[in-house]
N, C-alpha and C positions, 0 to 999 in steps of 0.2 A: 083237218086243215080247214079253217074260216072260209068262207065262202067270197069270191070277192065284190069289193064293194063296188063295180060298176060292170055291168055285162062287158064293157069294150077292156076289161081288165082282161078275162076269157079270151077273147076274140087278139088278141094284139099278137099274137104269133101266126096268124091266119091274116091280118092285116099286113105285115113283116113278106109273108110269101106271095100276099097279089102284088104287092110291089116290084118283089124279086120276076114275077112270071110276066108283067110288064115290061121292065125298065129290060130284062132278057129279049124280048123282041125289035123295042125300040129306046131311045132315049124318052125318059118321063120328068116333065116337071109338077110343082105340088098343086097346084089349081085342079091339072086333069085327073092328077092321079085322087081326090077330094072327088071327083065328080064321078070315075070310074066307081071309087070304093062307095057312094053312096047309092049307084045303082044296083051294086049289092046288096044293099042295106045298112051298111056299116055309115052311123051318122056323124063322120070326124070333122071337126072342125082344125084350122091354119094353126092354133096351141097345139094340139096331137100331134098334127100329123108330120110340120116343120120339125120336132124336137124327136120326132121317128127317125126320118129321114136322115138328120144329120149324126143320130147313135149308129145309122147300119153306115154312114158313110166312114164317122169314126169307127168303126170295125172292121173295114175293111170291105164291106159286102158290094158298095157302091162306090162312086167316084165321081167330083161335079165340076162343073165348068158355069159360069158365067157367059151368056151367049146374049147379044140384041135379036129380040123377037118381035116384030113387027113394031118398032123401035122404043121398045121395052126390054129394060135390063132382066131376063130371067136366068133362073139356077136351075140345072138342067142335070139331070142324073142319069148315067151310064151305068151297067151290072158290070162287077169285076168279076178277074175268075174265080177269086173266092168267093162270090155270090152266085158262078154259076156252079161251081161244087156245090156251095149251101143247097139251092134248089135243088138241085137234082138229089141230094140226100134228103130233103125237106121231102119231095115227091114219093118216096118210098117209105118214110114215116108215113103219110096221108093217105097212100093206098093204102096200108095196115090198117091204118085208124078207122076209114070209111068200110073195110069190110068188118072188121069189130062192132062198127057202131050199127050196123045191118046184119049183123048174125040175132038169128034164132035159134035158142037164147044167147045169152054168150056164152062165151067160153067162161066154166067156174074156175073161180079160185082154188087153191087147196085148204083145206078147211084150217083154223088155228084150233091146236088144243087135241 
């Protein structure tokens, strides 16, 4: 499998689930949630992150409303229940993954051949 050609190619399914583990506490729109994801590290820019946003919305995972916020038009994104199934199955994928990725050694393959 080719490598991909940008680290945030890796990362966008991990990007997909801070969103989920936000917008699931509070409603988030894309300015904070930009500023949240870059305290992590993740360097997305308004191209990423807006055309993310509105695939989980087409999927069903979110849902948005137009709101005046300090009398600014903003798009404001709510978790649906399918987004809170997603996470919560997304959750138990990434405990696995996190102890996998911290076992000594890992766990071997079966050998081919």
């Amino acid at each position: 499998m080719p490598e991909p050609s940008r680290p945030r190619d890796l990362f966008t399914g991990l990007i997909r689930i801070h969103v989920l583990v936000h917008a699931a506490h509070e409603p988030i729109f894309g300015l904070a949630m930009m500023e949240e994801l870059n305290r992590h590290g993740y360097r997305i820019g308004p191209g990423t992150l807006y055309p993310l946003l509105h695939g989980m919305e087409r999927g069903g995972l979110l849902k948005s409303q137009v709101k005046r916020v300090d009398g600014r038009r903003r798009r404001i994104y709510m978790i649906t229940a399918s987004g809170r199934r997603a996470l919560n199955n997304a959750r138990v994928k990434v405990d696995e993954l996190h102890d996998e990725l911290h076992e000594e050694p890992p766990l071997r393959l079966p050998r081919i051949g």
